[in-house]
C-alpha positions, 0 to 999 in steps of 0.5 A, spaced: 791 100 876 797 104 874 796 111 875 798 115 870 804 119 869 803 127 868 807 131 864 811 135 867 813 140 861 807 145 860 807 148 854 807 156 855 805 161 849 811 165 846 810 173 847 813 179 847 813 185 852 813 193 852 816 196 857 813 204 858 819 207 861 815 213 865 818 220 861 823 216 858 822 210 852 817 206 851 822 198 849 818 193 846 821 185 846 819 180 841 821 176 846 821 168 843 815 170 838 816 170 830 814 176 826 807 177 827 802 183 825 801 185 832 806 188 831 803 194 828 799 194 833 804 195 838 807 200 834 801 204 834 798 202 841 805 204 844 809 207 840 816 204 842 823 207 840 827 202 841 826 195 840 829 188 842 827 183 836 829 175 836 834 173 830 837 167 832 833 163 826 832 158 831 826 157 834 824 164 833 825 170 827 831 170 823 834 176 821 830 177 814 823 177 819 826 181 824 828 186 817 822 186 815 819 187 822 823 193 822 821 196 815 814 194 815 811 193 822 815 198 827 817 204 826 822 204 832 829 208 832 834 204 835 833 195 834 837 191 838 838 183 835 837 178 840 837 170 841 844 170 837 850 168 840 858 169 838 864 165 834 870 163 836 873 168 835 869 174 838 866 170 844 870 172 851 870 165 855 873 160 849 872 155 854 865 157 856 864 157 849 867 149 847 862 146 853 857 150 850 858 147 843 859 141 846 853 140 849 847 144 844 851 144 837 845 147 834 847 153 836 852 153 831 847 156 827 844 161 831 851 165 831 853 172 828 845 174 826 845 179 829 850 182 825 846 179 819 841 184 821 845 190 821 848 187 814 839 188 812 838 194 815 845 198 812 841 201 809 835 203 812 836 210 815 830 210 819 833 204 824 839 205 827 841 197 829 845 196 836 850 191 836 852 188 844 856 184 845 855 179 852 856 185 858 856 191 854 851 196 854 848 201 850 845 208 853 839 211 849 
């Protein structure tokens, strides 16, 4: 008798995190989750400021969702786009970046939709959307 192989992927559930800041902000991560009502919820459970939202399109929300989100769902300050990666041209290690291409094409349509987010929300004085580039930082 053979004895079966078990799996060893277990499939784990997409979340998101709120991280309360004591006497600071109150940060809420999309984590690898799509757009969702619960984001109501933690808008008006924990009031966050600021929030990271996934925008890559791939396997998690794009930029239109995360626009919606914002607009809709949370009422936050600051948002920052996330699971989105650089070009050529803005990436600052071209070689790091061709052995990327190389070994995961599909990140080829994961680029610049952080900018794509900004681009949605030009308009939307509420949400002032943060940019950062790999190593950069942003103080609140």
């Amino acid at each position: 008798m053979k004895r079966r192989r078990e799996n060893l992927f277990t499939p784990v559930e997409a979340c998101g995190y709120v991280f309360d800041f004591k006497d600071d902000i109150v940060l809420y991560h999309s984590g690898d989750t799509y757009l969702s009502y619960d984001m109501k919820l933690i808008q008006e459970m924990y009031n966050p400021t600021v929030s990271i939202l996934s925008c890559s399109g791939q396997f998690t929300m794009g930029p239109e969702g995360a626009a919606f989100a914002i607009k809709n769902l949370l009422n936050v300050k600051y948002v920052i786009p996330s699971h989105t990666f650089p070009t050529q041209e803005t990436t600052v290690n071209p070689d790091a970046f061709n052995q990327l291409m190389k070994t995961v094409p599909i990140v080829e349509h994961m680029m610049d939709k952080d900018k794509q987010l900004k681009e949605l929300l030009k308009d939307y004085p509420k949400t002032e959307v943060i940019v950062l580039g790999y190593g950069e930082e942003f103080e609140f």
